[in-house]
Residue, then its C-alpha position, 0 to 999 in steps of 0.5 A: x759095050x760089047x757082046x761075048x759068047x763063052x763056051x765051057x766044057x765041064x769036068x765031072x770032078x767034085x770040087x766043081x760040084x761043091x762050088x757049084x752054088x757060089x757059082x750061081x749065085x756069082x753068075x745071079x750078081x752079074x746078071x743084076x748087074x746087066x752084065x750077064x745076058x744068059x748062061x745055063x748048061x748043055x743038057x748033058x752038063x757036059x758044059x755052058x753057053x754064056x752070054x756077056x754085054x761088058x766093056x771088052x774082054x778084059x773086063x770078062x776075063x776078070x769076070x771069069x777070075x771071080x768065078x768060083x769055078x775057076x778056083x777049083x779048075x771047073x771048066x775049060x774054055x772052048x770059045x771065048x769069042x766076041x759076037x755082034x748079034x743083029x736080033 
């Protein structure tokens, strides 16, 4: 297994707002299933920090084609990027 951060920007659009329940509940199904570390907004809803354990980044990039953020263009990645946390 391998562990990913992600770093998102939000845009303020609406379509991002209505998806935002199936987004979270999308989010809920991947951290039952132990692929999810953590995630939540900045503060000032400006973004997100995820925290992935998955096989490799294919596996999280068709994590993210599942997110019904992405259909709606919610978000742009800022950082995608494998880390190897020691803590």
């Amino acid at each position: 297994m391998a562990t990913y951060v992600l770093h998102l920007a939000f845009d303020g659009a609406p379509a991002r707002m209505a998806a935002r329940p199936a987004h979270r509940e999308h989010l809920r199904r991947l951290k039952e299933e132990g692929r999810l570390v953590t995630a939540g907004p900045w503060a000032d809803d400006s973004g997100a920090l995820h925290v992935y354990e998955v096989a490799d980044e294919a596996e999280l990039r068709e994590i993210l084609r599942a997110d019904p953020y992405t259909a709606v263009n919610g978000y742009e990645i800022v950082l995608l990027k494998e880390w190897t946390p020691i803590m």
